[in-house]
MILOMI-940339 format. One line per 4 residues: number of its first residue (from 1); for each residue z negated, y, x negated of C-alpha. Coordinates in nm, 4 decimals. Layout:
<recs>
NUM	Z:Y:X; ...
</recs>
This chain:
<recs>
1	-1.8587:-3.3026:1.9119; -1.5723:-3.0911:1.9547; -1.7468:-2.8078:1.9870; -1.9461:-2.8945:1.6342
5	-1.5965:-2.9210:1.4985; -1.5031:-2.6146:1.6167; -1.7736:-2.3833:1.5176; -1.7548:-2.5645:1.1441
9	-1.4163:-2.4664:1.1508; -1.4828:-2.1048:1.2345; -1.7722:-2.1109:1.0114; -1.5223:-2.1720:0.6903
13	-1.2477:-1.9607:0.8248; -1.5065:-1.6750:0.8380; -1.6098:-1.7906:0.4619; -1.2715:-1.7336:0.3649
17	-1.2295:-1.3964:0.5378; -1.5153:-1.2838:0.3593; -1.4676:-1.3919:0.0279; -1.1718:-1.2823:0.0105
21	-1.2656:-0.9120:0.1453; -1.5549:-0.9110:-0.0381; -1.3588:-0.9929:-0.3973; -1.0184:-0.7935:-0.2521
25	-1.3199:-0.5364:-0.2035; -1.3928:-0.5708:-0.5605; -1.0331:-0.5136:-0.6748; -1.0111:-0.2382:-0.4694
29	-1.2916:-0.0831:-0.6248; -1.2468:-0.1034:-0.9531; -0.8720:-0.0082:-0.8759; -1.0748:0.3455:-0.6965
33	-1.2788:0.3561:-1.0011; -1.0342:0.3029:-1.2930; -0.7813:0.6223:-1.0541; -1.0635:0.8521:-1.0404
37	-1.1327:0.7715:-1.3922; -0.7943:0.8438:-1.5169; -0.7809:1.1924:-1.2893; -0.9867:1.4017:-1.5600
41	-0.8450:1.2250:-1.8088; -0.4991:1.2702:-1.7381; -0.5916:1.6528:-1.5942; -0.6988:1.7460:-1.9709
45	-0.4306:1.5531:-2.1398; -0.1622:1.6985:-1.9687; -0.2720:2.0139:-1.8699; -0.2391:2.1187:-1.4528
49	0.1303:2.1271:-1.4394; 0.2284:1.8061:-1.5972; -0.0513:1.6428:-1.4133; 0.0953:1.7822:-1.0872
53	0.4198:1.6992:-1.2044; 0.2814:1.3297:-1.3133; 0.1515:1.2690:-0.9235; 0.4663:1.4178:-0.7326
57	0.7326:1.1532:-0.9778; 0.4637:0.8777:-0.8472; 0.5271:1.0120:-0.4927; 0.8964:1.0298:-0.5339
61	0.9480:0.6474:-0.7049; 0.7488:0.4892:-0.4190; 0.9794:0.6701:-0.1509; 1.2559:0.5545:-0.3447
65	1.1665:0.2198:-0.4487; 1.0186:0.1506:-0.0502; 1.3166:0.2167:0.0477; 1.4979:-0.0495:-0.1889
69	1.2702:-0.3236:-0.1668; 1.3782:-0.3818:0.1994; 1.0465:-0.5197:0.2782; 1.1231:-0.8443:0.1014
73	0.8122:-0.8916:-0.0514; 0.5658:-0.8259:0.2227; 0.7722:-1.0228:0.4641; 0.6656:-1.3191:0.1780
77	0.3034:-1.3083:0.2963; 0.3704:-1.3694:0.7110; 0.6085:-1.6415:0.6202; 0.4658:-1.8442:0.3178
81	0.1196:-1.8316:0.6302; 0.3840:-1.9944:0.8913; 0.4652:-2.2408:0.6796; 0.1406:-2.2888:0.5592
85	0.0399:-2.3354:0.9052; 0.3017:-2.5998:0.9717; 0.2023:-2.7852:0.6482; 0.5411:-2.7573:0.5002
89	0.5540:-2.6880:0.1198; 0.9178:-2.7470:0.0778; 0.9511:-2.4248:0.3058; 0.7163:-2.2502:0.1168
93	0.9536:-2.3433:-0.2209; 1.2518:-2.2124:-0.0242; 1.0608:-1.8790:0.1070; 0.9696:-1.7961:-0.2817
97	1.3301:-1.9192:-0.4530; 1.5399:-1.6681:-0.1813; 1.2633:-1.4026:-0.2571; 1.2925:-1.4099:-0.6304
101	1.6626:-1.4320:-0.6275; 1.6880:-1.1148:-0.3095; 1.4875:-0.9037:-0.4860; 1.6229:-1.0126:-0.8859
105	1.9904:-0.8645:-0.7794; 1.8161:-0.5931:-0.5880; 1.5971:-0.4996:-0.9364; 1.8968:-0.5338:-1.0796
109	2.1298:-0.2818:-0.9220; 1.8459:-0.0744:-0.8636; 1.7678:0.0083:-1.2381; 2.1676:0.0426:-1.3355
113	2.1668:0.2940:-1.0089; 1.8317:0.4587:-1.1970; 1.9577:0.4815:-1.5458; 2.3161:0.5835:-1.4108
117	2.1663:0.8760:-1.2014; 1.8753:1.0298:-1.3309; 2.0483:1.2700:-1.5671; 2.2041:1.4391:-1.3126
121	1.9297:1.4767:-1.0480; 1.8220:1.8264:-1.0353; 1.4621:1.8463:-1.1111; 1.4541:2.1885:-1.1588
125	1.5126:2.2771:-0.7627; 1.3165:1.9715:-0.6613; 1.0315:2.0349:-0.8228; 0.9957:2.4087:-0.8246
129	0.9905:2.3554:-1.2384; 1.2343:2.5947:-1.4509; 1.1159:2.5083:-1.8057; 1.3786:2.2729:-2.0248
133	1.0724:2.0809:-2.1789; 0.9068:2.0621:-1.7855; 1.2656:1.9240:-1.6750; 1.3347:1.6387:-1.9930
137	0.9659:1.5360:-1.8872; 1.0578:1.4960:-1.5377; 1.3718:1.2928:-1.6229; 1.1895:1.1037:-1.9025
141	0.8842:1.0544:-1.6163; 1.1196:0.9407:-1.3497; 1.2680:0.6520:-1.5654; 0.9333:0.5304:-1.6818
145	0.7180:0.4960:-1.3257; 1.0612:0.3682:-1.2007; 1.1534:0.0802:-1.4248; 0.7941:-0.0172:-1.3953
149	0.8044:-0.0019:-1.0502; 1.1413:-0.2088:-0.9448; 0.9982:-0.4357:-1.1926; 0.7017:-0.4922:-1.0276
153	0.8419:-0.6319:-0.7337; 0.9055:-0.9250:-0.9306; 0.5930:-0.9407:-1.0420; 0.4236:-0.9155:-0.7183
157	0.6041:-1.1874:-0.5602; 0.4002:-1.5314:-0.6529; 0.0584:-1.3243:-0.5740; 0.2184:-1.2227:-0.1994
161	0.3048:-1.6063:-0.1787; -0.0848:-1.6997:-0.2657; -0.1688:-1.4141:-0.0145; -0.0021:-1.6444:0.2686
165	-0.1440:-1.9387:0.1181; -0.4858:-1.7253:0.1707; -0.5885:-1.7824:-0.1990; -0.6861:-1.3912:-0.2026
169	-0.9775:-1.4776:-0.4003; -0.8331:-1.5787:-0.7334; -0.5447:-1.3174:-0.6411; -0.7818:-1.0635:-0.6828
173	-0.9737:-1.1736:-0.9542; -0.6377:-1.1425:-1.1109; -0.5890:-0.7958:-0.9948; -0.8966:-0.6510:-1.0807
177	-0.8458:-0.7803:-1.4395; -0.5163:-0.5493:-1.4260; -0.6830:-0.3025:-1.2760; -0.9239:-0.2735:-1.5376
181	-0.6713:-0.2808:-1.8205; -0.5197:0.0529:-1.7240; -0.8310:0.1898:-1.8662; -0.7821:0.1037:-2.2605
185	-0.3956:0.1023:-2.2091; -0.4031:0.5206:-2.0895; -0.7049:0.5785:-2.4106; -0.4371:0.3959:-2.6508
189	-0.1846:0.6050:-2.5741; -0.4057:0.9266:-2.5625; -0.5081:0.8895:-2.8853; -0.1833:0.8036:-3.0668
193	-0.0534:1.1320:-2.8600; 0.2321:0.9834:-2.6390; 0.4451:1.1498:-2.4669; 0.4639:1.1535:-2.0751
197	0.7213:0.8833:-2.0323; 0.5147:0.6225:-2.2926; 0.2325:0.7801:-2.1354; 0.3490:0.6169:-1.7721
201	0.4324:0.2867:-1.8670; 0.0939:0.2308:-2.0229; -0.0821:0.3186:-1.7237; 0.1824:0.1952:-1.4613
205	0.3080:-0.0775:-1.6240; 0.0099:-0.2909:-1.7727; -0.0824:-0.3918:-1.4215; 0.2983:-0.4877:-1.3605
209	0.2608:-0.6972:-1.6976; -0.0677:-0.8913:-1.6678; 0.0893:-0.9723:-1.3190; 0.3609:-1.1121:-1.3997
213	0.1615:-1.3281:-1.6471; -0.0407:-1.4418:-1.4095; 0.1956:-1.5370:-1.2095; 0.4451:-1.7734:-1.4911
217	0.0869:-1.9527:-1.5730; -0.0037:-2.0051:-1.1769; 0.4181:-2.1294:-1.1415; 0.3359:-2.3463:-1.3966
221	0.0261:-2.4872:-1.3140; 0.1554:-2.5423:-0.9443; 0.5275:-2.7442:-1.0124; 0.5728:-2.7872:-0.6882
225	0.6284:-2.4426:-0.6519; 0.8921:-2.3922:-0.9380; 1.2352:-2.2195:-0.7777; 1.6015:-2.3825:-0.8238
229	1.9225:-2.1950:-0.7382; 1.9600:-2.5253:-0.5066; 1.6540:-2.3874:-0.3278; 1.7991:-2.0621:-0.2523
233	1.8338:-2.0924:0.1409; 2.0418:-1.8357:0.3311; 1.8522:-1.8930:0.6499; 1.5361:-1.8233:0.4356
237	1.6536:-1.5079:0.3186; 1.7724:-1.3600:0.6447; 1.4116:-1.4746:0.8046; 1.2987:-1.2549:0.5223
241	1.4693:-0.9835:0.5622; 1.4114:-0.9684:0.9180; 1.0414:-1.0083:0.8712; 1.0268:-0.7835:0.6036
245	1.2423:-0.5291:0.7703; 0.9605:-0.4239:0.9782; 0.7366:-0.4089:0.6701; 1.0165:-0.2203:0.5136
249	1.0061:-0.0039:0.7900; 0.6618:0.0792:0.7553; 0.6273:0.1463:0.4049; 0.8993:0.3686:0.3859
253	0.7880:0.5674:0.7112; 0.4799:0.5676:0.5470; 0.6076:0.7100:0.2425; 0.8054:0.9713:0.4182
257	0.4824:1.0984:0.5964; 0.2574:1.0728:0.3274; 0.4091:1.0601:-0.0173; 0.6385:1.3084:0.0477
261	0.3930:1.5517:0.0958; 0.3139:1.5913:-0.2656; 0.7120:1.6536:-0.3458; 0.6867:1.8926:-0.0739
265	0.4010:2.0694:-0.1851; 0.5283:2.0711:-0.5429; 0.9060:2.2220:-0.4056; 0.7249:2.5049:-0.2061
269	0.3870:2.5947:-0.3670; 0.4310:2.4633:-0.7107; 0.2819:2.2213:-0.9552; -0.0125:2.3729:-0.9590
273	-0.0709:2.3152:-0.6074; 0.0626:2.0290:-0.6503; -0.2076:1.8913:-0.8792; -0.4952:2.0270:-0.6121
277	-0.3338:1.7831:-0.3295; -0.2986:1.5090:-0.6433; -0.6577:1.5432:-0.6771; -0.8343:1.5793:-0.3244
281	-0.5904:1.2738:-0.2199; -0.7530:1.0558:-0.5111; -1.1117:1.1805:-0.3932; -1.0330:1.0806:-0.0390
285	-0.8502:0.7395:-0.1451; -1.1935:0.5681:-0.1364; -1.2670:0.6380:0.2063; -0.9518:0.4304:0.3479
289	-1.1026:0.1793:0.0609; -1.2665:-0.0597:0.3432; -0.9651:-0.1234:0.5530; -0.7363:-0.1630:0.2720
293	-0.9152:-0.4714:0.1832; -1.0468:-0.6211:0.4972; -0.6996:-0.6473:0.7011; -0.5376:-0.7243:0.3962
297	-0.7692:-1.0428:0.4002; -0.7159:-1.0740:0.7659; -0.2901:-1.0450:0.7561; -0.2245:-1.4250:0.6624
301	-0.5553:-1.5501:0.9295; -0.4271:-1.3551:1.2151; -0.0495:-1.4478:1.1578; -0.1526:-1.8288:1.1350
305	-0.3537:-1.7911:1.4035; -0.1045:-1.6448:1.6180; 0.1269:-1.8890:1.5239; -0.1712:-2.1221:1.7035
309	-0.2342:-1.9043:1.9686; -0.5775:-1.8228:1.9390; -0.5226:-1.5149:2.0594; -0.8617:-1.4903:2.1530
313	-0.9386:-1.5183:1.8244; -0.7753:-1.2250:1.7216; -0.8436:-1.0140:1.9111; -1.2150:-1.0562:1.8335
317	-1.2161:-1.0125:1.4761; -0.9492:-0.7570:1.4907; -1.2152:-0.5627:1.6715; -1.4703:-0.5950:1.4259
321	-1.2667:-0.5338:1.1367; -1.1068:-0.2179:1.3335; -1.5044:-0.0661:1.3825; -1.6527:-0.1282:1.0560
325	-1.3624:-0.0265:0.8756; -1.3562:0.2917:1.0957; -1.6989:0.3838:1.1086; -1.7319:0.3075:0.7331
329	-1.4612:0.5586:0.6424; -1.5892:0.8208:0.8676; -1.8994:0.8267:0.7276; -1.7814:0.8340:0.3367
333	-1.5427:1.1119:0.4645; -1.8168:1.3163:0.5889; -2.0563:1.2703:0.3285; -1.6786:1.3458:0.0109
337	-1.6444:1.7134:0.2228; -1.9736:1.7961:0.2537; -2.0481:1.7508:-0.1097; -1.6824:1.8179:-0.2418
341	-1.7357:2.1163:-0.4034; -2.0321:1.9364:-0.6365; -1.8429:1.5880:-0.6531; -1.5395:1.8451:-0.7940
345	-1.7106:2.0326:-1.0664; -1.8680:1.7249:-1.2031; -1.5658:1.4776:-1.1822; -1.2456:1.7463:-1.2873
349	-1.4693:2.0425:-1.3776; -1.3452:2.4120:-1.2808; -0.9752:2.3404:-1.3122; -0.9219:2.2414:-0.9459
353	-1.1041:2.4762:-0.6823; -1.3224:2.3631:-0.4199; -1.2462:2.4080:-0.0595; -1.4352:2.2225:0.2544
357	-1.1307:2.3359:0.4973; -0.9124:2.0970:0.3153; -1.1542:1.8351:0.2494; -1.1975:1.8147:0.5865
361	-0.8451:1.8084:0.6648; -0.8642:1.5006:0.4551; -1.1253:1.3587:0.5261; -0.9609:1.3790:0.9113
365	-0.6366:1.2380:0.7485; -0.8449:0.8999:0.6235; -1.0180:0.7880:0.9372; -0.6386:0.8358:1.1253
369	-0.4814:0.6264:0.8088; -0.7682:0.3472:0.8385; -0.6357:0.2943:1.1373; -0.2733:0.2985:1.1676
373	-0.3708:0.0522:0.8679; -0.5536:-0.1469:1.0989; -0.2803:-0.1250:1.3885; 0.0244:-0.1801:1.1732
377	-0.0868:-0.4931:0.9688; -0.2145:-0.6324:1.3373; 0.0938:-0.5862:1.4787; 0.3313:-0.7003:1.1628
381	0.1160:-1.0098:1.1819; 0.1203:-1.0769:1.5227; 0.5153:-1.0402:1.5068; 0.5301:-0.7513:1.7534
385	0.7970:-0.5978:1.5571; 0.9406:-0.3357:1.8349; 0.6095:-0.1450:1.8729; 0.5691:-0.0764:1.4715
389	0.9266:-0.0039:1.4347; 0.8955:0.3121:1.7125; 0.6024:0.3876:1.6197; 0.6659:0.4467:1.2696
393	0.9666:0.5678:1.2692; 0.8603:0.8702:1.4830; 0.5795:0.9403:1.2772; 0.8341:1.0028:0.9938
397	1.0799:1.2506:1.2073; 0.7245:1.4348:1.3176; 0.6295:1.4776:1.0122; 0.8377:1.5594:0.7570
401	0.9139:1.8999:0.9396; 0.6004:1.9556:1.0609; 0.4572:1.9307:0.6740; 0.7503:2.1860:0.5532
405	0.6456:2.3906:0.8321; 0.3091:2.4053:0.7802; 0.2990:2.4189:0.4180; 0.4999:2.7544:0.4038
409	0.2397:2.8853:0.6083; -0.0683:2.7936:0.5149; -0.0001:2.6088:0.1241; -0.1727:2.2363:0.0631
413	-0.3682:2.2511:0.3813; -0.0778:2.2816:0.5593; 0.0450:1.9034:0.4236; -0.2415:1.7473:0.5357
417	-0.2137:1.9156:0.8747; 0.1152:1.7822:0.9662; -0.0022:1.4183:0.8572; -0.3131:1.4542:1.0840
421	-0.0628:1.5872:1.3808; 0.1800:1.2299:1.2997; -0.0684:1.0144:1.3052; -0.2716:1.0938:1.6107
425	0.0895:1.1605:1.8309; 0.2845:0.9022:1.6929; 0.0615:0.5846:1.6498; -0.3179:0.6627:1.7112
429	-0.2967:0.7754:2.0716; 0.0102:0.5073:2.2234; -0.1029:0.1983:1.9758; -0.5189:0.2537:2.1422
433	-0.3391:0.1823:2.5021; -0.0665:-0.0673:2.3624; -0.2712:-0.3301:2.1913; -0.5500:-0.3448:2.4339
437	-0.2587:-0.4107:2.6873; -0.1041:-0.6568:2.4684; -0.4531:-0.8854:2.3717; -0.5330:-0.8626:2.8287
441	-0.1626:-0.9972:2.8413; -0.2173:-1.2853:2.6321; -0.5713:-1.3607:2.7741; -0.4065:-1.3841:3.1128
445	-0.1579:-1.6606:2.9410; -0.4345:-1.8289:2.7400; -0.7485:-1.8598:3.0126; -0.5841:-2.1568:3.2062
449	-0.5146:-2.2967:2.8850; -0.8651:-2.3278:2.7976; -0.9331:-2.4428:3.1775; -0.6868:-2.6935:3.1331
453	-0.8497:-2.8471:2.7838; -1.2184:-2.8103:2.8923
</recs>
């Protein structure tokens, strides 16, 4: 009988993780769809040095807003699922009250530090640009994808909550309705000729909005979730902050490897390299596509499960996820850089060139990101917070040398190069002997557990 129970039980936990991959899947690919969409469009509206210019300001917000966000609303998911997983909702109320009121005086002193600031940042060396116009669209760039941005931390806060709750389904039904939005908002504002900054909230910001939307009608619908200042809970907010340090951690070491790249290339080579990288990194964004949504179902299972120690558990469907997310990204990579040249000149036409050197290079760049992907949200879930911190953090201080170095010498190849070099050193090579060592640790601890209850 038990056993009955128990495969029943596995049967609908498995019917959760795939719904919700297989509708995150569908938000994921109409988010793919609606980017590589807006490349051409954006490419011709702009012309190649505002679109380069457009892609390295996107770069430069999410380093700078990763780095102010402290992790507080990732850290949400891990602890709205331990709470779930002790059946206490008046925890959850206090987890989302000290998240909304962290990151509202964070926003807050965030956009007065933006608005302060941003006239006297000097685009012109940053971003290899000279031209007055090319520097008051910078400026008037940099204040648009930012506001949106800080913003959207707010927004995002209620959907990371129904993340833990695993109600990914309806979350992304929700996102793939924003997702899809972009698409009208950018034509709009084509067509009534809007200039770069109006430009980026329409296509930034109308996912932020419909969002936060979403999330006053789902508040509203669900009372028992509606935050008080008596909820606010200082031991809540340091649990966050320590939980969402680590995701902090990652995201901006993350950002420093990858996103900075495209500053990089922009402050050495130019916009106009610039816009190449902006381009081949959108083609290759779909190949990561599968592991983006699988272990972003799986974050809230394997936490709650770990929080049960069915270790066992996780360790087997961590596999699984890890190989078909892996395998599926190596073969889209191969098939994107054999046919890049075609996929190019149909999608962006002659105005970025062709080149299977650096498709491969990214192409090689995906499969490593799918899975420090796959490695970092196992071990932020599992709580194994030392091993992601020193991991990531040294991928950063590889990198970010490594790219300058390699970019003076051999231009936009040279980015991806150093990326490639980060990954495999820093987390590829020590996390495929650490984690194996970690799940054999905990099977040790959990087999005379299972004697014991047999």
């Amino acid at each position: 009988m038990k056993k009955s129970l128990a495969k029943i039980t596995n049967i609908g936990e498995l019917r959760t993780i795939l719904l919700g991959t297989g509708l995150s899947g569908l938000a994921s690919l109409t988010k793919m769809a609606i980017s590589l969409v807006t490349v051409p469009l954006l490419l011709n509206y702009l012309g190649a040095e505002q679109f380069g210019l457009w892609y390295a300001m996107i770069s430069l917000v999410l380093i700078l807003t990763s780095v102010a966000d402290g992790g507080v609303s990732n850290g949400v998911v891990t602890a709205v699922a331990k709470a779930s997983a002790q059946n206490n909702p008046k925890a959850i109320k206090r987890i989302l009250a000290s998240s909304v009121f962290l990151l509202t005086c964070v926003s807050s002193f965030i956009l007065l530090i933006v608005f302060l600031l941003s006239p006297h940042i000097p685009w012109g060396w940053l971003l290899n640009i000279d031209s007055a116009q090319m520097i008051e669209s910078a400026n008037s760039l940099f204040l648009a994808i930012a506001t949106c941005m800080v913003l959207g931390w707010l927004a995002s806060v209620v959907f990371k909550m129904r993340i833990g709750l695993q109600e990914l389904p309806a979350v992304s039904i929700w996102n793939t309705l924003a997702f899809l939005l972009i698409l009208p908002a950018l034509m709009l504002s084509i067509q009534f000729n809007a200039e770069i900054g109006l430009l980026a909230v329409a296509v930034v910001g109308t996912p932020i909005f419909v969002r936060m939307l979403a999330s006053v009608f789902y508040i509203f619908k669900h009372q028992q979730f509606i935050p008080s200042f008596k909820d606010i809970d200082l031991p809540s907010s340091m649990s966050l902050l320590g939980m969402g340090s680590v995701v902090f951690t990652v995201t901006l070491t993350q950002a420093i490897a990858v996103q900075s790249d495209q500053i990089l290339v922009s402050n050495i080579a130019g916009l106009s390299e610039a816009a190449v990288y902006a381009v081949y990194g959108r083609l290759f964004m779909a190949a990561s596509l599968l592991a983006n949504f699988v272990f972003l179902a799986m974050w809230p299972m394997i936490a709650r499960k770990t929080e049960d120690k069915q270790h066992l558990w996780v360790q087997k469907y961590f596999s699984l996820a890890l190989f078909a997310s892996t395998g599926f990204t190596l073969a889209l990579v191969v098939v994107i850089a054999l046919f890049n040249a075609t996929i190019l000149e149909l999608w962006v036409g002659e105005a970025i060139p062709s080149s299977i050197v650096l498709a491969s290079a990214f192409g090689l760049a995906a499969v490593l990101q799918t899975v420090t992907l796959a490695c970092n949200t196992l071990l932020i879930a599992i709580d194994e917070r030392r091993m992601v911190l020193f991991a990531n953090i040294f991928m950063a201080v590889v990198n970010l040398p490594l790219s300058i170095l390699l970019i003076s010498e051999f231009g936009v190849v040279g980015a991806v190069m150093g990326t490639i070099i980060a990954y495999t050193v820093s987390i590829v090579a020590p996390f495929s002997v650490l984690i194996p060592r970690y799940f054999a640790r905990v099977r040790r601890t959990q087999l005379p557990e299972n004697a014991a209850t047999t």
